[in-house]
Structure formats: C-alpha cells, structure tokens
C-alpha positions as CSV (number, residue, x, y, z in Angstrom):
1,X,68.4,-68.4,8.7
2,X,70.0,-71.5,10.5
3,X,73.1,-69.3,11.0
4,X,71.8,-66.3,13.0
5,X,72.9,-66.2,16.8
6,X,73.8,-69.7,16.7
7,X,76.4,-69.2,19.6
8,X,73.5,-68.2,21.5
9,X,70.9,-70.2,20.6
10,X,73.0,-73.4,20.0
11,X,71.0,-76.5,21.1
12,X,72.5,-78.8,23.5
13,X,70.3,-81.7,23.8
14,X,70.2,-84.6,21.2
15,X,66.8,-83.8,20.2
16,X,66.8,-81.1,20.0
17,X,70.1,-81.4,17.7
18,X,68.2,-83.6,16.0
19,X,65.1,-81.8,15.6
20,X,67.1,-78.6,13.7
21,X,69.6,-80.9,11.5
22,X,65.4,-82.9,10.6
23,X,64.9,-79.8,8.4
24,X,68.2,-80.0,5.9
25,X,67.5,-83.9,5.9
26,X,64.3,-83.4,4.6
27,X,65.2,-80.9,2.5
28,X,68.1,-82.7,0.7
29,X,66.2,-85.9,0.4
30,X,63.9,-84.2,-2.1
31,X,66.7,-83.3,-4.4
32,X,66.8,-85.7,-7.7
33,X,69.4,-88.3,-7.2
34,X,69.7,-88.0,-3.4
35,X,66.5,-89.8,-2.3
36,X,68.0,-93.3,-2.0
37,X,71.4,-92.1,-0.4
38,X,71.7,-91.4,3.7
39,X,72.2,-88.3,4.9
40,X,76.0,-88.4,5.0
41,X,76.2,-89.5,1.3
42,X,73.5,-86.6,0.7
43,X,76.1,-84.3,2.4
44,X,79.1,-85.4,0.6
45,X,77.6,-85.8,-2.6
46,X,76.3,-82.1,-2.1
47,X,79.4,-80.3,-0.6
48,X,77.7,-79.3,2.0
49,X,77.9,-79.4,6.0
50,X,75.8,-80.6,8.5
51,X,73.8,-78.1,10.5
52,X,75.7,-79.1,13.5
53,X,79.1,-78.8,12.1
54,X,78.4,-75.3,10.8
55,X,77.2,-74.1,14.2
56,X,80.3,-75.3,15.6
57,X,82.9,-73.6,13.3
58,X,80.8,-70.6,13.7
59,X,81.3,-70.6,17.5
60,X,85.4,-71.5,16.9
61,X,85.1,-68.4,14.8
62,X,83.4,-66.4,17.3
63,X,85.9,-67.9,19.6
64,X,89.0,-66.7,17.1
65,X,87.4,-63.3,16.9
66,X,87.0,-62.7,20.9
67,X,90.6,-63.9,21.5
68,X,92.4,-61.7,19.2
69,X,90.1,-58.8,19.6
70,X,88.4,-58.5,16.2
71,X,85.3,-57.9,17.9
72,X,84.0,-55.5,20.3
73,X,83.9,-58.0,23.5
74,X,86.3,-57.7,26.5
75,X,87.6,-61.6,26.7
76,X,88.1,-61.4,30.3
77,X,84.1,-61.6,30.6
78,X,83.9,-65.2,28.0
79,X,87.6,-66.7,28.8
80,X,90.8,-66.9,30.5
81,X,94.2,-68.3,28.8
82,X,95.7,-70.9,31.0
83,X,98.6,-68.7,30.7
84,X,97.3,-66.0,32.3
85,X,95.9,-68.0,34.9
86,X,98.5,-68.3,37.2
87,X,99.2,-71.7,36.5
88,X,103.2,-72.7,36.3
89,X,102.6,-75.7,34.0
90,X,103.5,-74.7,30.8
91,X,100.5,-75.6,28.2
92,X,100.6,-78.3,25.4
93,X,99.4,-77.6,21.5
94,X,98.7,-73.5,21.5
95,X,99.2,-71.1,22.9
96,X,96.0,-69.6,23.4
97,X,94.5,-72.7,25.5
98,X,91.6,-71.5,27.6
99,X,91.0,-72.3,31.2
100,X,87.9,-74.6,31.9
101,X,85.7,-73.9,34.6
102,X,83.8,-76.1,36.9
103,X,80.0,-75.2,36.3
104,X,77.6,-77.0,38.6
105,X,74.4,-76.7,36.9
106,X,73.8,-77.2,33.0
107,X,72.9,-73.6,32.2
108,X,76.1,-72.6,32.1
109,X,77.5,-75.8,31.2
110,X,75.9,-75.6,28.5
111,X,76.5,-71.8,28.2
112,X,78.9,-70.8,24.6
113,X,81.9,-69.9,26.6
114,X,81.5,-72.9,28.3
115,X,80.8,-75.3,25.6
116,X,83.8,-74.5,23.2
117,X,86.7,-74.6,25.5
118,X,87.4,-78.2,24.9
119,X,86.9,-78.3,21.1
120,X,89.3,-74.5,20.9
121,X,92.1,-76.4,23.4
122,X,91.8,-79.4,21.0
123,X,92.6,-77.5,18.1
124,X,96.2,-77.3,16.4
125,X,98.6,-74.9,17.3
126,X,99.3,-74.4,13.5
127,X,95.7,-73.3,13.0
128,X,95.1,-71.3,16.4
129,X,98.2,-68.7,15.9
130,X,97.1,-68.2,12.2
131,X,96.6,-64.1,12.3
132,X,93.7,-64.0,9.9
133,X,90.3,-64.7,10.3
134,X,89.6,-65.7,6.9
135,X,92.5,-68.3,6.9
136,X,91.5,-69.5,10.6
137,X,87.7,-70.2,8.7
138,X,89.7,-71.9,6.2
139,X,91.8,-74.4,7.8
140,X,88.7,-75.6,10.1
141,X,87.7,-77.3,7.2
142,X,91.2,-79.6,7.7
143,X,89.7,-80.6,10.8
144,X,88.5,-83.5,12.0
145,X,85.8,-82.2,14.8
146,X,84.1,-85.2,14.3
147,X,84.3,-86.3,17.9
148,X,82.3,-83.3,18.9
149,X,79.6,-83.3,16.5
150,X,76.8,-86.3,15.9
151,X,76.7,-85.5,12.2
C-alpha cells in the first residue's frame, strides 16, 4: 500500500517523512523480540528497508525505466542527458548523467524529475549501463544511498 504512486506522492518534508516511516516503526516494535531494539536494529534484524529507502529505489527504477524506454513515457518531457545538452565537457561516472535544472519555487523542486537527478548522477557507471531492469533493482541494494535518505 506504501508502494503505490510513490514517485508521485513522495513526501518531501521531514515530517511528513517522518509521519509515513511512524507506521512500520510501530508496526515492527510490536513484533516479539524487537520491542527493546531501535528502529535500525528492528530493520536489520528483520531484513527489511525503511520506508524511505524503498520509495527511493522505486523512483531510481522509475528513473532506469524512463531512460531506456521500458515504459511508455517520452524522456524528453522528465529529463535531458548532459550529453545531449549541448554541453562540450565531457561527463564523469555514466553515461546517462541528467542535466539539473534551476527551479525557483519548491513545487517543482520538489517535483520526481526534479528530486532524483542528483541521487541517478551519483550512481555508478557499473550499475547505470546494466541493460536489465531486474539486475539494475538488484545492484541498488550494493548502494550506499545513505546520504540521501534519513533512515
């Protein structure tokens, strides 16, 4: 349930971050054997992810699937490849390195093709060219996108 749309209805704010990622805290605290541990030792004892983590490899995967055209969605209307761009400087890491825009207001700051462009540039050039989705999915788990979660 806390996976449907999330690209669209990702929150932004840290309470409101707070306020979603509230419900599998509670929920996992209840378990036997997890009521004295934190939250993080609740997660890793439990193989699981935080809420927050999981909406953010689903928007790298809805990023994967717009780039290589394994969805029905014209990338010219989400990104543009610094490549593409015009730019003469040749790109560092990947090859498929999006072009950030300046937004002025946080609407579409906050907006998903807005919001992922650092955390896709950031990504390793080993994991970006992979040409399957499934192994894409399953190299995110090698990495670290602590830096852009709270959780």
């Amino acid at each position: 349930m806390f996976e449907y749309a999330v690209s669209v209805w990702s929150p932004c704010y840290n309470y409101a971050i707070d306020k979603v990622e509230s419900v599998q805290r509670k929920f996992t605290k209840k378990l036997r054997g997890c009521n004295n541990m934190d939250y993080s030792g609740r997660l890793d004892h439990l193989q699981l992810q935080s809420l927050e983590r999981r909406r953010l490899i689903a928007d790298l995967v809805l990023t994967y699937r717009i780039i290589f055209g394994l969805i029905y969605l014209n990338m010219s209307d989400y990104f543009t490849l610094q490549s593409s761009s015009g730019c003469s400087t040749a790109t560092r890491g990947n090859q498929y390195k999006l072009l950030v825009n300046h937004c002025r207001v946080n609407v579409r700051k906050h907006f998903f093709s807005e919001r992922i462009i650092r955390v896709w540039n950031s990504l390793p050039p080993s994991i970006v060219s992979l040409k399957s989705l499934l192994s894409f999915r399953n190299s995110l788990g090698n990495v670290n996108l602590g830096l852009y979660t709270k959780y």
